[in-house]
MIDRENTI-123810 format. One record per residue (C-alpha): x, y, z; residue in three letters; residue number from 1. Coordinates in steps of 0.5 Angstrom, whole numbers, plus 500, padded with zeros to 3 digits. Layout:
N
ATOM,u,v,w,residu,num
ATOM,X,Y,Z,Ala,NUM $
...
***
This chain:
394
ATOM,u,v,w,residu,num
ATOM,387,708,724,Unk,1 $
ATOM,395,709,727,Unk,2 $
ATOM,397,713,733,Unk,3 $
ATOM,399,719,728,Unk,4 $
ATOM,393,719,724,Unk,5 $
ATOM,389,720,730,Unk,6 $
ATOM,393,725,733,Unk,7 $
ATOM,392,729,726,Unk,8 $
ATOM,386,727,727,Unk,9 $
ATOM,385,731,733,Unk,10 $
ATOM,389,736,731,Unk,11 $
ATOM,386,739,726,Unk,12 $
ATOM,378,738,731,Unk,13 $
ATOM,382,742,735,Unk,14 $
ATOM,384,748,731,Unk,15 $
ATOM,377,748,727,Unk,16 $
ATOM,374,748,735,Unk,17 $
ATOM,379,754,735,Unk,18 $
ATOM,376,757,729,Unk,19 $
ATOM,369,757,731,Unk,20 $
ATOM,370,760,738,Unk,21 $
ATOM,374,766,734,Unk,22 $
ATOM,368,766,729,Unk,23 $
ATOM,363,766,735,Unk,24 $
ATOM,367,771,739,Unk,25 $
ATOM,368,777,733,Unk,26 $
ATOM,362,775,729,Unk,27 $
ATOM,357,773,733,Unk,28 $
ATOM,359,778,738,Unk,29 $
ATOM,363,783,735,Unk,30 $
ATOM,357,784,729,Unk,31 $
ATOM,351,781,731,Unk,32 $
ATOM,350,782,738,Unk,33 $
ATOM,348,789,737,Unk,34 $
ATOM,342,786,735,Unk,35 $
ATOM,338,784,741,Unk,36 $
ATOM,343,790,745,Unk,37 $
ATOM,340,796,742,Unk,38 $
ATOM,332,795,744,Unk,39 $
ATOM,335,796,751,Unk,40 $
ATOM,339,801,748,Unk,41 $
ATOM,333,805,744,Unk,42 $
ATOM,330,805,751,Unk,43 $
ATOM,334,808,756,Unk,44 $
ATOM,338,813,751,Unk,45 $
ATOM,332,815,748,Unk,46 $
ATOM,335,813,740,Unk,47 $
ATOM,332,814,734,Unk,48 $
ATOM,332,809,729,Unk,49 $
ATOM,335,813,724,Unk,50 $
ATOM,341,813,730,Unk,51 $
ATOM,341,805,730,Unk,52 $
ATOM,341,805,723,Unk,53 $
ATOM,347,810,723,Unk,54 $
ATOM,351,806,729,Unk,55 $
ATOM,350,799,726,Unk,56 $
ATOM,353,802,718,Unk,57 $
ATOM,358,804,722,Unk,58 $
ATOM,360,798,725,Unk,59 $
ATOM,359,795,717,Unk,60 $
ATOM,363,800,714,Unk,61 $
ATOM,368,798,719,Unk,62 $
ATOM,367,791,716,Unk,63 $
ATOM,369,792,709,Unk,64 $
ATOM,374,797,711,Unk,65 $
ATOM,378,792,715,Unk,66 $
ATOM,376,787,709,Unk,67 $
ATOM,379,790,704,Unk,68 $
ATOM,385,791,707,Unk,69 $
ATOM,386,784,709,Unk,70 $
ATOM,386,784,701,Unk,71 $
ATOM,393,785,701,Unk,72 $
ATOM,400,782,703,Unk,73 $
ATOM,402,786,708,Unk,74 $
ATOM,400,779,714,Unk,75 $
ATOM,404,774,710,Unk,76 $
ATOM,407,770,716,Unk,77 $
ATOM,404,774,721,Unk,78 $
ATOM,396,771,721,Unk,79 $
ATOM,396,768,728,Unk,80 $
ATOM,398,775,731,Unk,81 $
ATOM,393,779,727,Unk,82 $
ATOM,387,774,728,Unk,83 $
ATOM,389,774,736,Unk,84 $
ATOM,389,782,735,Unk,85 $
ATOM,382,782,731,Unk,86 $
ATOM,379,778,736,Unk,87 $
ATOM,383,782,743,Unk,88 $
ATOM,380,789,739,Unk,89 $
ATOM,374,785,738,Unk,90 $
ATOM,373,785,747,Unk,91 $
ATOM,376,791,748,Unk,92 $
ATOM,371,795,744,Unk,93 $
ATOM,365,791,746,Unk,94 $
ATOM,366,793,754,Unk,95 $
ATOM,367,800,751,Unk,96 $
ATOM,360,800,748,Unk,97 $
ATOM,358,801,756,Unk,98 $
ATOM,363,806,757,Unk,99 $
ATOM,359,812,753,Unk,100 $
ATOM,352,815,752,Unk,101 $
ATOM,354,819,745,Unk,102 $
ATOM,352,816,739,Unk,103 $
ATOM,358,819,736,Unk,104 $
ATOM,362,815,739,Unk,105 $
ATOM,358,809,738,Unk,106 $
ATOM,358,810,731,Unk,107 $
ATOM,367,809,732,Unk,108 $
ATOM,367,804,737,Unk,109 $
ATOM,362,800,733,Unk,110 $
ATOM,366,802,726,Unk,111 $
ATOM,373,799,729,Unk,112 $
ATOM,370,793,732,Unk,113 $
ATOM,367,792,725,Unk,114 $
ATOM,375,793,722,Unk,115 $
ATOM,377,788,729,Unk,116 $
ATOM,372,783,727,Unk,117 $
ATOM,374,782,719,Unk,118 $
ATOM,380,782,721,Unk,119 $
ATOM,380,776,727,Unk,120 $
ATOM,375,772,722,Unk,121 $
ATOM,380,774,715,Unk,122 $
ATOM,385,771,718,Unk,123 $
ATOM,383,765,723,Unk,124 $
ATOM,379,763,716,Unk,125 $
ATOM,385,762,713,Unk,126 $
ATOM,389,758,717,Unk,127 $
ATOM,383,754,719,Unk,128 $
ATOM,381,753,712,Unk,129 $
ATOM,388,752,710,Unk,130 $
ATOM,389,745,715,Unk,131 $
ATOM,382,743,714,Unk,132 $
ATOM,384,743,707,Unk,133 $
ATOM,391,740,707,Unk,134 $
ATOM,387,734,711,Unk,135 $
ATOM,381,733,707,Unk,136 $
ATOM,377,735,713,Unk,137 $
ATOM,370,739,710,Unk,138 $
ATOM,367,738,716,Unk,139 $
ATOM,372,742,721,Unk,140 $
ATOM,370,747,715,Unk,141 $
ATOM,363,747,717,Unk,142 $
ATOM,364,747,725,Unk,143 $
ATOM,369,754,723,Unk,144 $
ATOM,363,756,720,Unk,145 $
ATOM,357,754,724,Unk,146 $
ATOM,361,758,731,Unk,147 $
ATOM,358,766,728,Unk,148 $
ATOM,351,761,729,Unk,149 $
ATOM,354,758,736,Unk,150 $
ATOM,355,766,737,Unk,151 $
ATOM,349,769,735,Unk,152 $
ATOM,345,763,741,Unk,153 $
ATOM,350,764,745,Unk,154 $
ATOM,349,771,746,Unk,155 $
ATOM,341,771,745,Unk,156 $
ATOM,342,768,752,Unk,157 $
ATOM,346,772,755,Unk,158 $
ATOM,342,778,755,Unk,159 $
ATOM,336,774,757,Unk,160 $
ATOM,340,772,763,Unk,161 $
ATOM,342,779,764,Unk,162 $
ATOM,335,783,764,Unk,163 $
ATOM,332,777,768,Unk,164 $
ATOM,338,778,773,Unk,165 $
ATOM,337,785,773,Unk,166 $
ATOM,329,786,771,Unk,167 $
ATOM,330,790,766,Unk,168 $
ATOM,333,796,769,Unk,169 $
ATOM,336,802,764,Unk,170 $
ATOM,343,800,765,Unk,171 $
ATOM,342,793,763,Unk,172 $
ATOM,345,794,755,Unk,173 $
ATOM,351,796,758,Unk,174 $
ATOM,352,790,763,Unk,175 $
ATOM,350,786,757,Unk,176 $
ATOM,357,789,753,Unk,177 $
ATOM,360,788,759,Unk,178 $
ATOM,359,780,759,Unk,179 $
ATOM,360,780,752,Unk,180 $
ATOM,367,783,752,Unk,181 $
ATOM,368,778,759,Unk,182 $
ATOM,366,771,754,Unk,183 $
ATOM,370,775,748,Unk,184 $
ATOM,377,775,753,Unk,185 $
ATOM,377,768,756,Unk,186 $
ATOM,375,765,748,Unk,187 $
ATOM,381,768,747,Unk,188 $
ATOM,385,765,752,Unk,189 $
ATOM,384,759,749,Unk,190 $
ATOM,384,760,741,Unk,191 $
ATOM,392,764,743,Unk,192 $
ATOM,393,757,745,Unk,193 $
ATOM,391,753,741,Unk,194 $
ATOM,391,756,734,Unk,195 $
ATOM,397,754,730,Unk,196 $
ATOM,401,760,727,Unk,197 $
ATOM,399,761,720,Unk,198 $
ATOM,396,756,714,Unk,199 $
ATOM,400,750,711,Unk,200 $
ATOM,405,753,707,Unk,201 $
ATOM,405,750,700,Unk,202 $
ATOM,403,753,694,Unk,203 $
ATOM,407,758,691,Unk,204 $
ATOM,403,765,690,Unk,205 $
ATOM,403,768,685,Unk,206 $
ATOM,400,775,681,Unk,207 $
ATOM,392,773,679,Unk,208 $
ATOM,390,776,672,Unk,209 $
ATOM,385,780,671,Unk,210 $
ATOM,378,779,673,Unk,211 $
ATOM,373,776,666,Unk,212 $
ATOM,367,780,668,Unk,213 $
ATOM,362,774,664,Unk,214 $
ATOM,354,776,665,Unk,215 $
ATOM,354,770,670,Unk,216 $
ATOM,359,773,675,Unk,217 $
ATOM,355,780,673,Unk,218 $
ATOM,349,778,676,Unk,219 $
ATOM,352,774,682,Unk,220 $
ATOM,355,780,684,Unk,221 $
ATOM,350,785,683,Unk,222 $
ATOM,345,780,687,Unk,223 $
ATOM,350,779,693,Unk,224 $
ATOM,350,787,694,Unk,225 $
ATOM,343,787,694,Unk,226 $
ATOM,343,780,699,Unk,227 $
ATOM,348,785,703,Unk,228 $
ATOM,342,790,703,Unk,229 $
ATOM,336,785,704,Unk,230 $
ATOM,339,781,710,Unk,231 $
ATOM,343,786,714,Unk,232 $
ATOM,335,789,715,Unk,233 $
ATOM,333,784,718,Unk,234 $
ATOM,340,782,723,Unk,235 $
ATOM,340,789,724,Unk,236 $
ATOM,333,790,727,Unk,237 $
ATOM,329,782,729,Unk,238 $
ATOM,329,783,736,Unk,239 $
ATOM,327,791,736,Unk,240 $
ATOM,321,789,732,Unk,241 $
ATOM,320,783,737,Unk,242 $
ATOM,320,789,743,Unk,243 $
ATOM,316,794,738,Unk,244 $
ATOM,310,788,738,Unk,245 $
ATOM,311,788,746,Unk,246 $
ATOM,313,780,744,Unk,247 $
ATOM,316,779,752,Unk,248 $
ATOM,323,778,753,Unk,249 $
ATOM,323,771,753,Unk,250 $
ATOM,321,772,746,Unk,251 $
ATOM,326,776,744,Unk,252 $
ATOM,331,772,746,Unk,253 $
ATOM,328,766,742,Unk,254 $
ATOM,328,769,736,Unk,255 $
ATOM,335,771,736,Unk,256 $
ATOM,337,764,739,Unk,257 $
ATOM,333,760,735,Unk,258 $
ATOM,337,764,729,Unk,259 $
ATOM,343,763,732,Unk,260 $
ATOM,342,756,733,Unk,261 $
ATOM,339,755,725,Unk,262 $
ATOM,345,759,722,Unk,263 $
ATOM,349,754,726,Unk,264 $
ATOM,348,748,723,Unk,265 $
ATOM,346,751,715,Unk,266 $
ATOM,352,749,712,Unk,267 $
ATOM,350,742,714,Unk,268 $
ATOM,343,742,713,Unk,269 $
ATOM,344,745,706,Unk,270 $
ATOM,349,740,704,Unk,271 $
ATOM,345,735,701,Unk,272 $
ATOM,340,740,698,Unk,273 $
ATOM,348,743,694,Unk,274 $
ATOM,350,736,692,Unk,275 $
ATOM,344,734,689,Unk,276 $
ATOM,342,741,685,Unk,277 $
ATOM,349,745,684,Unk,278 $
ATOM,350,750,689,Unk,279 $
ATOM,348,755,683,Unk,280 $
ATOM,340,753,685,Unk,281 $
ATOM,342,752,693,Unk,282 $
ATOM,343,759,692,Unk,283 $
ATOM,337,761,689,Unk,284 $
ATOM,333,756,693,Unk,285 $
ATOM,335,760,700,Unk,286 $
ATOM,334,766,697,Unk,287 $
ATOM,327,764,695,Unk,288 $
ATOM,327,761,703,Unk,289 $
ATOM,331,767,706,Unk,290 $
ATOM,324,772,702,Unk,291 $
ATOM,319,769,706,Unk,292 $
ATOM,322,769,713,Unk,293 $
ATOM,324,776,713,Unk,294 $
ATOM,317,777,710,Unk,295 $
ATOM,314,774,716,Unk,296 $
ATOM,318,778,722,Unk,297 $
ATOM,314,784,720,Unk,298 $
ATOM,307,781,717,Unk,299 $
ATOM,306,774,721,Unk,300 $
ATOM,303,775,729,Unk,301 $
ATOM,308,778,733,Unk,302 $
ATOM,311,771,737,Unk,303 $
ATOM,309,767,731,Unk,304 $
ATOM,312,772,726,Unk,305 $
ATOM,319,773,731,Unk,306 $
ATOM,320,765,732,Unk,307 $
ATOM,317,763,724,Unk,308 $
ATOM,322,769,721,Unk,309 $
ATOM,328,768,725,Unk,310 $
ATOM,328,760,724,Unk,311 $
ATOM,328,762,717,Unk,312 $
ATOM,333,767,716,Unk,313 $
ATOM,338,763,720,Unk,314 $
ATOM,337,757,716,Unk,315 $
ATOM,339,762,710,Unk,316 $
ATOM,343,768,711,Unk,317 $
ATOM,350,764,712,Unk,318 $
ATOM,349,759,706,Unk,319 $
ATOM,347,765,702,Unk,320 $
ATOM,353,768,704,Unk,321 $
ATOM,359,761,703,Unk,322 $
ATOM,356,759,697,Unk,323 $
ATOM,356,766,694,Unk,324 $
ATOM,363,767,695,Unk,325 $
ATOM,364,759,692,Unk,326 $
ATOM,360,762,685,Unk,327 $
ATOM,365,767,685,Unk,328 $
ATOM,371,762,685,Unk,329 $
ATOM,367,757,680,Unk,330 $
ATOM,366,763,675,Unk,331 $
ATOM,373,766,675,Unk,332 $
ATOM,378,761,678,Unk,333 $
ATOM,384,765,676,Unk,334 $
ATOM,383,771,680,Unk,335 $
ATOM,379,767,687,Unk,336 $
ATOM,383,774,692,Unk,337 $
ATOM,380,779,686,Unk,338 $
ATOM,373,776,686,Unk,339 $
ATOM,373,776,693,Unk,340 $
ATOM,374,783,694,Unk,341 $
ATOM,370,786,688,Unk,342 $
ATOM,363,781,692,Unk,343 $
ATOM,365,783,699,Unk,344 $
ATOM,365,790,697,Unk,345 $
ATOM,358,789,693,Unk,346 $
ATOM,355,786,700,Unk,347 $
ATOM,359,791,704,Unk,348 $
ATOM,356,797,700,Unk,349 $
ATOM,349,793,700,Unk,350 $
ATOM,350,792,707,Unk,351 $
ATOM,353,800,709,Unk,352 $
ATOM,346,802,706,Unk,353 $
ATOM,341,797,708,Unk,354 $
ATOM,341,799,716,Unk,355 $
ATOM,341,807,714,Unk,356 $
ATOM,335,806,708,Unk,357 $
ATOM,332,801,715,Unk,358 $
ATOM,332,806,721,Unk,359 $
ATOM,330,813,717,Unk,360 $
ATOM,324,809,714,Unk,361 $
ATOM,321,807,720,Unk,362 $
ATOM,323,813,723,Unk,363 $
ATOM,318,816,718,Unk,364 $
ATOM,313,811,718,Unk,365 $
ATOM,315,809,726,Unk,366 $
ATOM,315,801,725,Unk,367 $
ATOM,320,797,721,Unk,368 $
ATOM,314,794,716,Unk,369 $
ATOM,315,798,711,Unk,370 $
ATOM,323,797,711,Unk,371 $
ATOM,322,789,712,Unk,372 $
ATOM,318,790,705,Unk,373 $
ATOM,324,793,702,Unk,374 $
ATOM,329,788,704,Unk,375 $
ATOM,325,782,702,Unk,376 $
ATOM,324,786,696,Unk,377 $
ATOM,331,787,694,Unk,378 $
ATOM,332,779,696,Unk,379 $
ATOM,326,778,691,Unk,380 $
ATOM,330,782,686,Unk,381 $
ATOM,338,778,687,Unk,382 $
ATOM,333,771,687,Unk,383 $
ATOM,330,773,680,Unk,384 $
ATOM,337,775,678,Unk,385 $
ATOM,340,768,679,Unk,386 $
ATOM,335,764,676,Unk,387 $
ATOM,337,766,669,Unk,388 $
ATOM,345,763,672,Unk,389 $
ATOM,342,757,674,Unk,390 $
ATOM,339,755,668,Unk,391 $
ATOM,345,756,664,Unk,392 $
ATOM,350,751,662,Unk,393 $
ATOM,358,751,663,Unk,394 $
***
């Protein structure tokens, strides 16, 4: 290898390192920290479950805002700018998450951090993907990537460490926003450096014809909304199930590490599996393995069903979520942005919708069984509706 090749070589390491930081702090933290947050957050405020479900589809319903704006051109030559302000809006509304004690202003804080989040992950994705591409780098793809798993840990982490620090107290929940916000901001000073000013310019754009609705991309879209609806049940609500069963702390932060940690190296464990069966059959192999996992969280014991569950969720729930949007670019090749914005908004209305039906069912049946049923449910049904696609023959 020549000096050239290999400081292109690290170059383009570098900026995937970069990605993952971005993706750890604006989905890690800026979607998914929510998750082990809220049980202290339940207690000391006295929230309902049908509250928690409202402030976490608000934070969804951010998301897909702030993903369909990213649809249009309006940050062409400007996705360094807007990245760095995705995830600089991503800190600044996480330290204001322990600022308030109204559910009202939880519900906007967490809808524009869900718009800061889709924005900083849109964009970053873009020009990460772009080098890795333009190198024959798939691997800087998978360590992009494999960050929201890395965030997910990460965080898990730092909330035990903080609970344990301050032995449970009230106000813990606001401290753990706070280290939150402070690990976002010095991330941030790194990716601003290192992060290259936008994709490799080289291709020309051009208008994308309308989409072709074949029963093939029917199903698949229909089956990534109720993907949106099944797994977010599960992302939203893990570790209040763990507190609920009075699992301990310790417990609580293994799951939701353990999910991180799975989810960080997915993408890699399933590239075989993708390359041997076709990524019709992975999709529908994970969705089978996601069913069970989400199924044990809530019908296996306490300690078993929370480290069990979250392994298994978070071996799927992001090979579900890339290989989804890589059928749609297989089954509409002439209009990738199009396919992509018609599945993001199927998975973030499944999404929006899923948190809601969640909180207000176990408000009414007080624990989160029945709601965990009704998500595997609707994974089971986005299952069975993917077989019949990957049977077929191109």
């Amino acid at each position: 290898m020549t000096d050239a090749a290999a400081q292109s070589h690290s170059r383009v390491l570098l900026i995937g390192f970069a990605g993952a930081l971005a993706m750890a702090c604006s989905q890690g933290f800026g979607r998914f920290l929510y998750t082990p947050v809220l049980p202290g957050m339940i207690s000391d405020l006295s929230l309902k479950a049908s509250d928690a479900g409202l402030i976490a589809a608000g934070n969804f319903a951010g998301y897909l805002l702030g993903a369909i704006l990213a649809a249009y051109g309006w940050a062409n030559g400007r996705e360094k700018l807007v990245a760095l302000g995705g995830m600089l809006a991503t800190g600044l509304l996480l330290l204001a998450m322990a600022m308030t004690r109204a559910v009202e202003v939880f519900i906007l804080i967490r809808f524009l951090a869900g718009m800061a989040s889709a924005l900083a992950m849109i964009f970053t994705s873009q020009i990460v993907i772009g080098h890795a591409t333009a190198a024959g780098r798939e691997d800087v793809q998978s360590l992009h990537f494999a960050g929201v798993g890395v965030g997910i840990a990460v965080s898990s982490l730092l909330v035990f460490v903080i609970g344990s620090l301050l032995h449970g107290e009230g106000a813990s929940w606001q401290a753990e926003w706070i280290v939150g916000a402070v690990f976002v901001f010095i991330a941030f000073v790194f990716v601003a450096r290192v992060l290259p000013s936008g994709p490799p310019r080289t291709a020309v754009a051009t208008v994308e014809p309308p989409i072709r609705w074949r029963m093939p991309l029917v199903l698949l879209t229909i089956a990534y909304g109720l993907f949106g609806f099944g797994y977010v049940i599960t992302a939203t609500f893990l570790i209040t199930i763990v507190r609920m069963a009075d699992a301990g702390a310790l417990v609580e932060c293994l799951a939701w590490f353990i999910t991180g940690s799975a989810s960080a190296i997915s993408l890699y464990i399933w590239r075989p599996v993708a390359k041997l069966t076709g990524h019709r059959w992975t999709f529908v192999m994970a969705l089978a393995i996601e069913v069970v996992g989400v199924l044990a969280s809530v019908l296996l014991p306490p300690v078993v069903g929370a480290l069990f569950g979250g392994l298994l969720f978070g071996l799927t729930f992001m090979v579900v979520t890339a290989y989804g949007l890589q059928l749609g670019r297989q089954f509409s090749p002439h209009s990738p942005r199009r396919v992509f914005s018609f599945m993001t908004a199927a998975f973030g209305i499944g999404q929006i919708t899923g948190p809601l039906v969640g909180g207000w069912v176990a408000q009414f049946t007080g624990n989160f069984t029945l709601p965990t049923i009704l998500a595997a449910t609707a994974l089971g049904i986005a299952m069975l509706l993917m077989v019949p696609v990957a049977r077929m023959r191109d």
